[in-house]
N, C-alpha and C positions, 0 to 999 in steps of 0.2 A: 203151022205153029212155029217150028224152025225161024222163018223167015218173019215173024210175027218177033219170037226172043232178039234174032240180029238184030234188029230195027233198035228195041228197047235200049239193048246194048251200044249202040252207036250214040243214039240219044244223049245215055250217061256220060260217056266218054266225051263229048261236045259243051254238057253243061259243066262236065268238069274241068274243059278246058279254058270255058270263056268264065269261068270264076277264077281261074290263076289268071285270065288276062286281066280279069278286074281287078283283082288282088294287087297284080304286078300294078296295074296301072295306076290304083290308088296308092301304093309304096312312093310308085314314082312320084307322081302328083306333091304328095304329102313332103317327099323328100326336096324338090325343088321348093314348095313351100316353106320348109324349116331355114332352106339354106338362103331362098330369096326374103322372104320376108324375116324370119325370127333371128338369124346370123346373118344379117347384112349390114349391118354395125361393127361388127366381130371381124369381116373377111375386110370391110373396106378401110379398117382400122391397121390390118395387118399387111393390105397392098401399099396402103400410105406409108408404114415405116420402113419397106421394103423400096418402096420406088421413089421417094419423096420424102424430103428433111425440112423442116420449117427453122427458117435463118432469120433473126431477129436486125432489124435494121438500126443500128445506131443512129438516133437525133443528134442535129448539131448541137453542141452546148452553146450556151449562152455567151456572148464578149463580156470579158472584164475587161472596164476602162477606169484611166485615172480621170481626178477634176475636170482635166479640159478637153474629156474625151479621146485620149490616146490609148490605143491598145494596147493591154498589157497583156491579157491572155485569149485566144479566139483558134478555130477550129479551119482548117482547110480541108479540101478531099484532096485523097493519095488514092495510089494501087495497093491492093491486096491481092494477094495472090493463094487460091482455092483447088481443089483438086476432086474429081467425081474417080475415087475408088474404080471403080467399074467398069471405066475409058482406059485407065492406065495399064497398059499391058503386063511393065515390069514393076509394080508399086515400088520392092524395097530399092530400085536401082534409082527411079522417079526422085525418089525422097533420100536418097544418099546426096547425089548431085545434091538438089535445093540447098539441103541443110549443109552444105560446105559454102554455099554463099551469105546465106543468113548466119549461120555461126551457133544456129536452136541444136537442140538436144536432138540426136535422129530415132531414139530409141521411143521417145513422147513421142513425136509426128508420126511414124511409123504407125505405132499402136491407137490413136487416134482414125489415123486413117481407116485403118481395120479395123475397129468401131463402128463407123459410120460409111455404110456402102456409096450412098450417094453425094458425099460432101465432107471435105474436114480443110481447115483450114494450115498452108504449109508456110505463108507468110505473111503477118499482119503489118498493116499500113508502113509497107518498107521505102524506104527512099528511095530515089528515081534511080539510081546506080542498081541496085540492087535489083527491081524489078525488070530495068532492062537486060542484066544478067542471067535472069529466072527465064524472061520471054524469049531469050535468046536461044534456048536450048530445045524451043521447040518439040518441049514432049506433049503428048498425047496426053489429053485427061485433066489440063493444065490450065485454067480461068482466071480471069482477074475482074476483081470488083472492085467500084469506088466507095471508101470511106471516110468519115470526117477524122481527123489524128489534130490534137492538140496542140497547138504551136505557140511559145510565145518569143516574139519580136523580140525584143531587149534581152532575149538570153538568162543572164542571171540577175537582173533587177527585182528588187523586190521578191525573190524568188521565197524567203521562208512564210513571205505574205500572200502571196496566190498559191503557193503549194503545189502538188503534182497529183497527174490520173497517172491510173492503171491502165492495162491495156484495154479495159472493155469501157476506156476512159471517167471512171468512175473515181473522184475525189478523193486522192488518200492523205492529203493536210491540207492545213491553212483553209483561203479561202474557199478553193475546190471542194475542200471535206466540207466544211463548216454551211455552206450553201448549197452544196449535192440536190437535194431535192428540187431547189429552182433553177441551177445550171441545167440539170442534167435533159430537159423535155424529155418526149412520152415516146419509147420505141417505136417501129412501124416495124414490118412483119412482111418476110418472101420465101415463096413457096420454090423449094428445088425438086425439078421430078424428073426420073428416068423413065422413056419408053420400054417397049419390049426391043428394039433394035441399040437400045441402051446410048440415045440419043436423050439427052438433059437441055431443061429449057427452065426459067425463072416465072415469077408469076408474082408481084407485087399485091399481097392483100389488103396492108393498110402502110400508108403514106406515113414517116416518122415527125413529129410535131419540135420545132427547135424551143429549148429552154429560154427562160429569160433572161437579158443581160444586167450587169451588176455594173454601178461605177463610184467606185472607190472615193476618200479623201485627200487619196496621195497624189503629191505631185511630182509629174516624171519626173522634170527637172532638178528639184528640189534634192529626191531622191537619192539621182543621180549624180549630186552634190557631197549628199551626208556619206552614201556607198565609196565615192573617192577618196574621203577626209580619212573616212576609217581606215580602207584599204592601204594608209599612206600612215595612219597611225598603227597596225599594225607591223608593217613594214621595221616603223623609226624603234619602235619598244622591243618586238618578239615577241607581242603579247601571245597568248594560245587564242585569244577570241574580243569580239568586243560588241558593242552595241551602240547606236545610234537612235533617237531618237527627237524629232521636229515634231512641236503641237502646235495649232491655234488657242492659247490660253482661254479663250475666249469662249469657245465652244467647242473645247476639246477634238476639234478634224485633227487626226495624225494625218502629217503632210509627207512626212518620212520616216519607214520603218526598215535601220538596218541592222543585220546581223553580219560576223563573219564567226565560224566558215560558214559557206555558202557551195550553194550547187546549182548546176545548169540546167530546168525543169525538160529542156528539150530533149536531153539526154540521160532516159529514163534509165538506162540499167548503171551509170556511173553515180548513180544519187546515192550515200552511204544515210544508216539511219540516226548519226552524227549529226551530219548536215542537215537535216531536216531539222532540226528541236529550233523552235522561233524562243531566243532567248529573252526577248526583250518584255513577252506575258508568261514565259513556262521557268524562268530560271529564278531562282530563292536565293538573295546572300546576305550578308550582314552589309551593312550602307557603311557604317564608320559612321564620319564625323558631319556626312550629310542631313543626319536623322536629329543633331542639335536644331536645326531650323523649328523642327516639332515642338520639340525642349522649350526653345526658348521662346514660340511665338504662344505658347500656350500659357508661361509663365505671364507675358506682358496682358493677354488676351484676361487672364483671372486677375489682372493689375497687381500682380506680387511682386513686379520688379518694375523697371522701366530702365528704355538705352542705357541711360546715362547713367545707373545708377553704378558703384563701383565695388566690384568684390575681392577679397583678397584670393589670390592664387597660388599666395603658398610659396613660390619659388616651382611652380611644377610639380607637386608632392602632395596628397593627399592619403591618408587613414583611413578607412568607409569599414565599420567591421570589421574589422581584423585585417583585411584588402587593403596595401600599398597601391596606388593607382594615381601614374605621372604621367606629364604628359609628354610630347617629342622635343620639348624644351623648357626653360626655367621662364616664366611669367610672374610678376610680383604684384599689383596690384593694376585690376583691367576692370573700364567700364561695360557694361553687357554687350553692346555693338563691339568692344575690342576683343571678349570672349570668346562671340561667333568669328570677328575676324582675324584671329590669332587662331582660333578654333584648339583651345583650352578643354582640354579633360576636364580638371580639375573646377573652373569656375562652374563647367555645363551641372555637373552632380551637384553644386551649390544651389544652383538654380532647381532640378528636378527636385530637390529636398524639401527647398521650401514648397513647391505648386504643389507635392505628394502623390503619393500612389493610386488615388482613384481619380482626380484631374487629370494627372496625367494620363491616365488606361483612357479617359473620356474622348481625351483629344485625338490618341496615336486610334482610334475608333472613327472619330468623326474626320480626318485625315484618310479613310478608306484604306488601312491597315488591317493585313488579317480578315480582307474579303476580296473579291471578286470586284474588279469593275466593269464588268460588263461588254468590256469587248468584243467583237464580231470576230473574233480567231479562236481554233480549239488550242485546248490544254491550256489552259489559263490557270495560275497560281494564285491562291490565295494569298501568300505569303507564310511566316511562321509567328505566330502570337502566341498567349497567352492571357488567361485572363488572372487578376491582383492576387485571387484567390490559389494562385501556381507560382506566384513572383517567390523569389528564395530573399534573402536577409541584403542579397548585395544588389538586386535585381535592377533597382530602381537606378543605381549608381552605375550600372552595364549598359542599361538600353538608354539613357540619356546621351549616352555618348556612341549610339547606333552599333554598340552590340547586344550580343541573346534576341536579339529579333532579325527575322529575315523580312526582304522586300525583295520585288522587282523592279527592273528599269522601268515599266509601266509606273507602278505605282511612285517611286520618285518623279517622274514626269507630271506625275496629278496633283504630287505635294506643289511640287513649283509651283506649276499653272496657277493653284490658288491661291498662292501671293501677290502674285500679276494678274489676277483676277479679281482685285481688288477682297480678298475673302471668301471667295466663295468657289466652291471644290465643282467639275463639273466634269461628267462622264467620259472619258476618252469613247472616242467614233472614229471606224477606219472604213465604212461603208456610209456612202451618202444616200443609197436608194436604188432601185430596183426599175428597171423598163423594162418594156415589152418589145419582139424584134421586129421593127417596125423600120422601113427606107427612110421612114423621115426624121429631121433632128428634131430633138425632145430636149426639154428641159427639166433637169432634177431639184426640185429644192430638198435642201438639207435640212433637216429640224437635229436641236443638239440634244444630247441625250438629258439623264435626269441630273437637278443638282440641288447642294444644300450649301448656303453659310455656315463656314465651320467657325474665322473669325471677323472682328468687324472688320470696316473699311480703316478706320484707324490706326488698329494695329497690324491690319496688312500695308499700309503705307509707311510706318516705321518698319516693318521687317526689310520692306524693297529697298530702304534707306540703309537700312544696316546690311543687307546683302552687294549693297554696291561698294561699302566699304573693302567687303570682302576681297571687292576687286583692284578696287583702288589702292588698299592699305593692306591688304593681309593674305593668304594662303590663295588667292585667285588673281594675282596681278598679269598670269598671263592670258587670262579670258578678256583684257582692254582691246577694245574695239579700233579704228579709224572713224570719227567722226560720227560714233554714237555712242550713248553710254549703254555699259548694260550692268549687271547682278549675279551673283550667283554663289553659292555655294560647295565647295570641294570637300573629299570622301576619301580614307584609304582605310580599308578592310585588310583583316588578314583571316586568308581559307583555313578551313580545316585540311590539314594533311591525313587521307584517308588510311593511311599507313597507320600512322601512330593513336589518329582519334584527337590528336590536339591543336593547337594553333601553329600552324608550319614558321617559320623564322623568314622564308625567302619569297613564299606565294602571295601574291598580295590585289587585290581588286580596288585599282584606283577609279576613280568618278570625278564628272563636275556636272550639276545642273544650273543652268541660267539663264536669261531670256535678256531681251532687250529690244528698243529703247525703255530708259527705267521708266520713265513717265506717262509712255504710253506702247504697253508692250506688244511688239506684232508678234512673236512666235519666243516658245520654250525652246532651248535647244538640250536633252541629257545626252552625257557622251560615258560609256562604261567600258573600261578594259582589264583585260582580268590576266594576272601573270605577265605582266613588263618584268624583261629583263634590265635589270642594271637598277635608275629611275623606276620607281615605281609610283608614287605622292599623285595623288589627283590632280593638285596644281602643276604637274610637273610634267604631267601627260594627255591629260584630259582635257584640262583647261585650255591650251593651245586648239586643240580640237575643234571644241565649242568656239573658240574664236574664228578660225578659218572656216568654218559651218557659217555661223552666225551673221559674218561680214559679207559672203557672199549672197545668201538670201536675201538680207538687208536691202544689197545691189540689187539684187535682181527685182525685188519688189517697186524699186525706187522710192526708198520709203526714204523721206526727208530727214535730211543730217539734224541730230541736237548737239553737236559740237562742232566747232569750226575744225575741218582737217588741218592739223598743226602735229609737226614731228614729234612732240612731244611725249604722246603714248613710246614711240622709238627710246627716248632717255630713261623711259621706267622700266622698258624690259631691260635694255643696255645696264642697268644699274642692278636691277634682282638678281639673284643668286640661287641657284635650287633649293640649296639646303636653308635659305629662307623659308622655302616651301612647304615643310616638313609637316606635317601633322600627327594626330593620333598617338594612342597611347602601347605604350610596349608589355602593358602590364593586361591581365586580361581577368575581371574582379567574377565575371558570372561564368554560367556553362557555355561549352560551344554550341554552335545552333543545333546542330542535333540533336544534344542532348538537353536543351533547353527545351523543347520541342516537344518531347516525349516524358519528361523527368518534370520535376514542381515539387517545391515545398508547400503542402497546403495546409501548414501551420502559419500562423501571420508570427513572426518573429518583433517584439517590443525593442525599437530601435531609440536608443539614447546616445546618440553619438555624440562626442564632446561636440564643445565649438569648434572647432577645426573642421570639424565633420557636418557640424550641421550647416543650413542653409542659409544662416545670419550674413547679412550683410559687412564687409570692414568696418566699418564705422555701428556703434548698437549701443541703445542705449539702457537704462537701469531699467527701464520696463516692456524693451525687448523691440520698442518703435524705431523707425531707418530716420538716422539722420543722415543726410544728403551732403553729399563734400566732394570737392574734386582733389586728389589726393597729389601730391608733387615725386615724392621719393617713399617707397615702403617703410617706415617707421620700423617693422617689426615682422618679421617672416612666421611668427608661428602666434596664435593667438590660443594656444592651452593652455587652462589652466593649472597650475602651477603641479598639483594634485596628479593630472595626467599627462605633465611632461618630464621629461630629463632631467634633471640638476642643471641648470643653468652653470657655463662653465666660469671659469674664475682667471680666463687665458686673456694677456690684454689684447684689446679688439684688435683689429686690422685698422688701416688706416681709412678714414673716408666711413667706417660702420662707428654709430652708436653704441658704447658701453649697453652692456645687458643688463637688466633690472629686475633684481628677485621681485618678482608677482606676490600677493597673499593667495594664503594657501583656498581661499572663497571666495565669492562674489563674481562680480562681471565684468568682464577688462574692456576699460573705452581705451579708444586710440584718440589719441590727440592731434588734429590732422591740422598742418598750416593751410591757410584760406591762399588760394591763387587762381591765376586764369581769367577770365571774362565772366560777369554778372550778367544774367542773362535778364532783358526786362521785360518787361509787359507786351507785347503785342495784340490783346485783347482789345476788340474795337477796333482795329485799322484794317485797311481794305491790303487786297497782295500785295499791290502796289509798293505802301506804303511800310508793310512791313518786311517785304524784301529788302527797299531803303534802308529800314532802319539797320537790319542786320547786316547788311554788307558794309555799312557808316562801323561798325562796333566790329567788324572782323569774325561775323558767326554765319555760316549758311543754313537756308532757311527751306525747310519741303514743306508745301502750300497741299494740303489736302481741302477740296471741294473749291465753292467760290462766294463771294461775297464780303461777309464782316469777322474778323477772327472771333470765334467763340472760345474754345482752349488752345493749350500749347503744351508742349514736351519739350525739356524741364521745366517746372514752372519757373516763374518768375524769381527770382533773386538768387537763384541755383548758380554757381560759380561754375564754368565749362571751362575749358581750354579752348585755345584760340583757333580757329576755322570748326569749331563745334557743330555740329548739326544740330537745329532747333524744329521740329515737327510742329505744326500751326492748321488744328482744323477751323477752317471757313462756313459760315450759313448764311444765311436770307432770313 
């Protein structure tokens, strides 16, 4: 029985052992189970961040090229230089040295590095100096990888137009920003891994994809033309800044987009955020006296006036409102082309009065005022507008003469172009199109952006005629070419002084926009400088500009002379005088931009301005029709009625003026104007030819609009001009 119970006893003891070994075995089992299958996601997730960094490989960006495929901006590989934590014995001593070469923050590298046990970077795409300074020092833990870094050739060409990357070369202006998505292609991806012996090796998972390349409408040359002109204008004036800009009128390609200041894209940490603003789409200012073209082509466009017709100017003096408003000198009586080219305060408000407040808002509208044109650069300005229902009581008599409204250089360049685009406004384009990065050469066509006829062909063919006056005869004589003619019209603004909030006395933003040949125009050229010392008149600074721009393009196109090279242009500047040049008015009738901008009277104010004020022509008759006269000597400088002027004085005249003549105290004062000058005839029915003849036989010059038989003419027929008059003659079939 004893030995019957030990038995029993052992037994137990046995089954209770191989059920702990069960027990244990299945713990076991179950616990390699959890760890290999259920956390093997978890452990492999956590040896990866541990031993292994995943490094993003920068893709090449895309080349930007100008017109004739020259590189403006394109990507090279450099050394970087990387650092595996892990390898480096003494880290902070590692990264003291580095960062006394690069010139980085040691306190960032540092703490970077200690972040990231397998990988952090100690020097991004550094220049060959620099890296062989780094490699030199031979420490432990210490890598170099190739990357692409951004380069561009020409330095600072163009530079507020292709814009600058960041370090992770990602677009931070201009073009760079503005086309990010298709520069940038599609990253690729590499694996850095530590062994256990803390041995690191790379591992490529995905190949980096290069973005696509872009090729601009600018032309290097061209570019590099308009950037010298400047840099040599800012120089002569002292300006703070200026602008440049070259179009195709045609199809709106900017051929050249310059700003100063400027900065060197290569040399990413000396860029201030100054130099970055592309002034020529993000900058807003009042135009001055360039913004009459608007004025007046709008008037001739609704036929309320024409060239020739003549307005009194008062002596330089006008009433509008309560508002005194003269202009930078005394004018007595000017036909409309003398208006623009004398570039008269005074006559322009004449003319905005009669066209009125919602023709005119129609036009500075259809003009692409107070929107967007669509260019292919960020920060684009609308400009500052308003619309009739904001205009105050003088409003109309401000913005005719290019204040209370803001533009940019863009948008005066769009105004031109569609004068020499026979009428018709068309989108500025600074991108011709987009390829693919391909070894082989490709061809881009260009398509032009979108457009509309603002006015006809007609009356943009008298405007080219009266903007060449401009140059010929008045406020732009020094934009005259060598052996071409060209057009244009000059600008002076005055800024607001941020100090006070009002019109500064001494800052001033001179302008000239104008293109050439008149008759068949290859390129606009606007030239804008803001704050000349001394000189400031847009004729006086600008207009030269435009000339030494324009002349040399011209050359360089080999675009065929329309005047024989004769020294001549040399005796008209030799004879000009700046203060010739003067423009603009000292008087300032509306708010400043700013406060136009944001402020409005949005009551309509009931405007009865005497005569003086209104928009009547010199010469009016008892039922308010324009009788047509070429005037010899001003008969009479003030045409108020008697009611709302002065007392007439009773002091004997001067010598050479007419006694004064009490007026009745009612009615409508006609001027009595002696007939003189050339009668202008018929040229309806004759071929160019023929009526080229005629008018050079009679002493009148003649712009031939279309071809064929003459159908009308400007002035008509029997219209008395003065001698070398311009007669406008459209031609049909």
């Amino acid at each position: 029985m004893a030995t019957a119970h030990s038995y029993s006893g052992n037994n137990s003891r046995l089954y209770l052992l191989g059920a702990v070994l069960v027990l244990w075995c299945v713990a076991i089992c179950g616990r390699l189970v959890f760890l290999q299958i259920f956390s093997y996601g978890k452990f492999v997730k956590q040896a990866g961040h541990q031993q292994q960094r995943a490094i993003p490989l920068a893709a090449k960006r895309g080349v930007i090229y100008d017109r004739a495929g020259h590189e403006l901006a394109m990507s090279v590989l450099v050394d970087s230089a990387f650092a595996v934590p892990t390898e480096v014995k003494d880290l902070p001593t590692a990264v003291s040295l580095i960062t006394r070469i690069t010139g980085d923050d040691y306190n960032v590298v540092l703490a970077d590095c200690r972040a990231h046990k397998t990988f952090c970077w100690v020097a991004r795409k550094a220049n060959d100096e620099t890296i062989q300074r780094i490699n030199s020092l031979k420490l432990q833990g210490i890598h170099f990888q190739k990357e692409p870094k951004r380069f561009y050739p020409a330095r600072d060409l163009a530079a507020q137009v292709l814009g600058s990357v960041g370090m992770e070369d990602s677009g931070q202006s201009g073009i760079e920003h503005e086309f990010e998505d298709e520069l940038r292609g599609r990253a690729g991806k590499m694996f850095i891994s530590v062994d256990a012996r803390r041995q690191w090796f790379a591992d490529v998972e995905t190949q980096p994809d290069p973005g696509e390349n872009l090729v601009l409408t600018l032309d290097k040359n061209i570019q590099y033309i308009a950037e010298k002109e400047l840099d040599q204008a800012i120089h002569d004036t002292q300006a703070i800044a200026g602008t440049v800009i070259v179009e195709n009128p045609h199809t709106g390609e900017i051929l050249a987009l310059a700003n100063r200041p400027t900065f060197n894209p290569n040399l990413r940490k000396q860029i201030t955020p100054g130099a970055l603003t592309n002034r020529a789409v993000s900058y807003a200012y009042e135009p001055g006296s360039t913004f009459k073209l608007v004025t007046i082509s709008a008037a001739l466009e609704e036929k309320v006036t024409n060239p020739d017709e003549v307005f009194d100017c008062q002596m330089g003096s006008i009433v509008y409102n309560g508002m005194r408003i003269r202009d930078s000198k005394p004018h007595g009586l000017l036909p409309v082309w003398g208006v623009l080219a004398e570039s008269s305060d005074v006559g322009s408000i004449k003319i905005a009065l009669r066209l009125g407040e919602d023709r005119f808002y129609k036009y500075i509208r259809a003009f692409g005022f107070g929107q967007q044109t669509g260019i292919e650069l960020p920060g684009e300005t609308r400009g500052m507008t308003k619309p009739v229902s904001r205009w105050s009581k003088v409003s109309i008599a401000a913005i005719s003469m290019g204040q209370e409204i803001g533009i940019s250089p863009l948008q005066l360049t769009s105004l031109v172009s569609t004068f020499a685009n026979d009428g018709v406004w068309v989108a500025p384009r600074i991108v011709a199109g987009r390829v693919q990065p391909r070894g082989t050469l490709q061809t881009v066509a260009f398509h032009p952006g979108a457009s509309h006829r603002v006015i006809s062909s007609y009356t943009a063919a008298e405007m080219r005629s009266m903007m060449q006056k401009v140059v010929l005869e008045g406020t732009g004589r020094k934009a005259i070419l060598e052996g071409y003619t060209s057009a244009g019209k000059t600008g002076t603004g005055q800024k607001v002084d941020p100090a006070t909030g009002v019109y500064s006395k001494t800052k001033y933003i001179g302008s000239f926009a104008g293109f050439a040949p008149l008759n068949n125009p290859q390129l606009v050229v606007a030239v804008i400088l803001d704050s000349a010392v001394g000189l400031h008149q847009g004729g006086q600074i600008a207009a030269p500009v435009f000339r030494r721009i324009s002349q040399q393009v011209l050359e360089y196109w080999h675009v065929p002379h329309d005047l024989p090279l004769a020294p001549q242009h040399q005796l008209l500047l030799a004879k000009m005088k700046d203060k010739d040049l003067e423009e603009g008015t000292p008087d300032h009738p509306g708010e400043t931009l700013e406060t136009a901008e944001v402020n409005g009277d949005s009551s309509e104010s009931t405007k009865s301005p005497s005569l003086a004020q209104s928009p009547m022509p010199a010469h009016v008759g008892s039922d308010g029709d324009v009788v047509q006269a070429a005037m010899r000597e001003p008969v009479s400088r003030n045409l108020l009625p008697t009611s709302d002027r002065p007392a007439i004085s009773s002091k004997t005249p001067e010598p050479g003026i007419a006694a004064p003549v009490r007026l009745p105290s009612s009615g409508t004062v006609v001027l009595d104007v002696e007939q003189g000058g050339i009668e202008v005839p018929s040229f309806v029915g004759k071929t160019v030819r023929g009526a080229v003849e005629s008018a050079q036989e009679i002493g009148l010059e003649l712009d031939a609009v279309g071809s064929g038989v003459a159908r009308q003419q400007t002035p008509a027929a029997g219209t008395r001009v003065a001698a070398g008059a311009r007669v406008t003659v459209e031609f049909g079939r």
